[in-house]
N, C-alpha and C positions, 0 to 999 in steps of 0.2 A: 632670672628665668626670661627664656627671647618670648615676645609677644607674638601673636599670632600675625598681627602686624607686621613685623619687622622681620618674622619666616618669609611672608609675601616679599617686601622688598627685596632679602637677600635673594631669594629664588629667582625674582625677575633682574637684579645686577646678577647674576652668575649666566643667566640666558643671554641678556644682552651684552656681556661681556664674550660671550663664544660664538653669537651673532656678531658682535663686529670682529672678533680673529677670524671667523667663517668667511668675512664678508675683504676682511684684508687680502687673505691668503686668495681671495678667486680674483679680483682687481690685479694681485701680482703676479697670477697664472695667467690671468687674461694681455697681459703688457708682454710676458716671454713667448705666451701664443703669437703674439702678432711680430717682434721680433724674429721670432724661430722663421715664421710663414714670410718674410720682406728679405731675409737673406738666403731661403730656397727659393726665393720666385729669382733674385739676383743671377744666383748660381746657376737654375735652369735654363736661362736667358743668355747667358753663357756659353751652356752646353750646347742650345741647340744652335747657336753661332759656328758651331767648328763645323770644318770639314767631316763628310758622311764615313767617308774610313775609318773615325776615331769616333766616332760615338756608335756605329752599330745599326741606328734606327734603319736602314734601311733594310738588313739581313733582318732582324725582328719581325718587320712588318712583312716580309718574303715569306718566310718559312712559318710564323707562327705557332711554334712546337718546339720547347726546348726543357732543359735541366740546369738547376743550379744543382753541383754535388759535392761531397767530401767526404775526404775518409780521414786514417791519422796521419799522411803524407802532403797531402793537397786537398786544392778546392778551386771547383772552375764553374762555366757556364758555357756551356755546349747547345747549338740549335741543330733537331733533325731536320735533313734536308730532303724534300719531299720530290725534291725533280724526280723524275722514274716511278715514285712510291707514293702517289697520292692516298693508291688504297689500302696501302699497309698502315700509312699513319692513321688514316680513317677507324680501322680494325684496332690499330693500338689505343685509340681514343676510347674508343667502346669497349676493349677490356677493362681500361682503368675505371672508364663509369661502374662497369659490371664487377668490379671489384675480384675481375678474374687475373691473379696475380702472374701465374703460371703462362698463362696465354702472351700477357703482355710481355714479359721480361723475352720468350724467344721471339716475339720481333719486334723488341727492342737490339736485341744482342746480331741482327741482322741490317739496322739500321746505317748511314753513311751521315757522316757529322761535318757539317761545318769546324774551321780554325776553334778548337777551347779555347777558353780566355781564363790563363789564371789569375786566381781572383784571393783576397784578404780577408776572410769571412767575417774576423773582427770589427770591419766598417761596416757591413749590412745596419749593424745599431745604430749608428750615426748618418745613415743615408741622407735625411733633410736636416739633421744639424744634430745638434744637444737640446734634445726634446726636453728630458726629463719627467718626474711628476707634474711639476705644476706649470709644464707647458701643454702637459696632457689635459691638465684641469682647463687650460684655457682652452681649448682646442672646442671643450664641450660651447662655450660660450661664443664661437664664432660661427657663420655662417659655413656652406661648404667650400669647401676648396679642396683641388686639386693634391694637397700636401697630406690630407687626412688617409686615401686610399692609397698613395704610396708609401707613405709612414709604416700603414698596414702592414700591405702585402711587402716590403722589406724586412719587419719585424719577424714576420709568419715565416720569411724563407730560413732567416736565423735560427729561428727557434728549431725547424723542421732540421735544419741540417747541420746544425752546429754540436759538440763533444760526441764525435763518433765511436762508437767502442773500436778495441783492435778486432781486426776482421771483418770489419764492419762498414759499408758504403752508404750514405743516404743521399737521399735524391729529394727534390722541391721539382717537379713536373708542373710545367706553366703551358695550359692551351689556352690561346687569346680566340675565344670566342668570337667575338663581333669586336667593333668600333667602340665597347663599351664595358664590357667583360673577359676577368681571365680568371680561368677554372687552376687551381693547385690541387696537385696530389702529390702524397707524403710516401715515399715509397722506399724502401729498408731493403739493403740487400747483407749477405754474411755467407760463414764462408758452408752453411747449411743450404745457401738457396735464399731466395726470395721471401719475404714475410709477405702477411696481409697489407693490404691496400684500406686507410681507412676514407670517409666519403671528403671528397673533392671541395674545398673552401671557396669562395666566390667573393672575389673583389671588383664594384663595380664603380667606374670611372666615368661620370656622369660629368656633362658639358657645364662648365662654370658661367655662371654672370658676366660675372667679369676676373680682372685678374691674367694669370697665364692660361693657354689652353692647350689641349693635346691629346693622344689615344693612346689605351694603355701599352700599343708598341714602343711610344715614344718615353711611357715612365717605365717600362723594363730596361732600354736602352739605356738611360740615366744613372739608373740602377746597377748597370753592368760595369758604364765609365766610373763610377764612386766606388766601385770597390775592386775594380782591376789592377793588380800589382802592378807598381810602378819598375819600369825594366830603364 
C-alpha cells in the first residue's frame, strides 16, 4: 500500500515533470520565434530594397482601398482607384461599416481597378516564413514586433478567402485607415447575389522599438510580392 508520503512525492514528480516538458517546449518555441522573426526582418530588408514597380508600395499607399479575392479559377489583389471617385469610395466604406451589402456591391461593380496582380493563395500561410505552433508559442514570449500583425492579417486574408465553393467569389476588403490601422471586410459573393457582410477585423501596426519599421502600406505590399505568381 503507497504511503500517503509517497502519494505527495509521486504527485509532485508528475507536476514537475510536466513543468519541465512545459517549460522545454516554450524555450523551443521561444528559439523558432526568434529564428522565424531574423529571417522575415532579412527578407523584408530585401524587399524594400527593390525597385517601386516590383513591390507595389507606392500604388498601396496611393489608393488605399483594395481586394484580395478568389473564386475556383483564380486569385488576385486588385486596388480601387479613387482618381475621379473620391466620394464613391467614401460611401462604399460606409456601406461596408453599415453592413449594407446591397449598397456596397453596386458601387463596387462601378468601380475602375488598378493592374490585378495574380496571386498563389497557398503562400498567404507562409507570408513571414514556417511559423508553425511552436513559433506561435514563441511569438507569445517576445516583445512586439512588426511580424505579429502581419502574420495576422495574412492569415485572416487566407482564412477569409480561401476553398471557394463553385459559384462562389470571396473577397478580404482591406481599407488602410491611418498610418497605423487597416479595417478587413469578409465579403461573399455567388451566383444569388451578394451575402451579408460580417463586422470589419482591425489590425493595428504600431511603431516598433526597434527592429524593421514601416506602415501597414508597406506590409500589404510585402504581402502582395510573397504571394504573386511567378510569371
Amino acid at each position: 500500500m503507497v504511503s500517503k508520503r509517497n502519494k505527495i512525492r509521486i504527485s509532485l514528480g508528475v507536476v514537475g515533470s510536466i513543468l519541465a516538458i512545459f517549460g522545454i517546449i516554450c524555450v523551443v518555441g521561444y528559439i523558432k520565434a526568434g529564428n522565424v522573426i531574423k529571417s522575415f526582418e532579412d527578407d523584408y530588408k530585401k524587399f524594400s530594397a527593390l525597385e517601386d514597380d516590383k513591390k507595389f508600395t507606392s500604388l498601396v499607399n496611393l489608393y488605399k482601398f483594395g481586394y484580395f479575392g478568389s473564386d475556383k479559377e483564380e486569385s488576385g489583389f486588385a486596388l480601387i482607384v479613387k482618381e475621379k471617385m473620391e466620394s464613391s469610395v467614401k460611401m462604399a466604406k460606409e456601406a461596408l461599416e453599415k453592413k449594407n451589402i446591397k449598397e456596397f456591391w453596386g458601387l463596387f461593380l462601378s468601380y475602375c481597378f488598378s493592374k490585378e496582380i495574380d496571386m498563389d493563395i497557398s503562400k498567404l500561410e507562409k507570408v513571414v516564413g514556417d511559423v508553425g505552433l511552436l513559433g506561435r508559442l514563441g511569438f507569445w514570449f517576445k516583445g512586439y514586433h512588426l511580424i505579429k500583425p502581419t502574420y495576422a492579417l495574412s492569415s485572416f486574408i487566407h482564412k477569409t478567402i480561401k476553398n471557394p465553393k463553385k459559384d462562389e467569389v470571396k473577397y478580404a476588403f482591406l481599407d488602410i485607415v491611418d498610418d497605423s490601422v487597416v479595417k478587413v471586410f469578409d465579403v461573399k459573393y455567388d451566383d444569388k447575389g451578394p451575402k451579408s457582410i460580417p463586422s470589419a477585423k482591425k489590425f493595428k501596426f504600431e511603431a516598433p522599438k526597434n527592429g524593421i519599421s514601416g506602415k501597414p502600406a508597406d506590409f500589404i505590399a510585402y504581402i502582395c510580392y510573397k504571394v504573386k505568381k511567378k510569371t
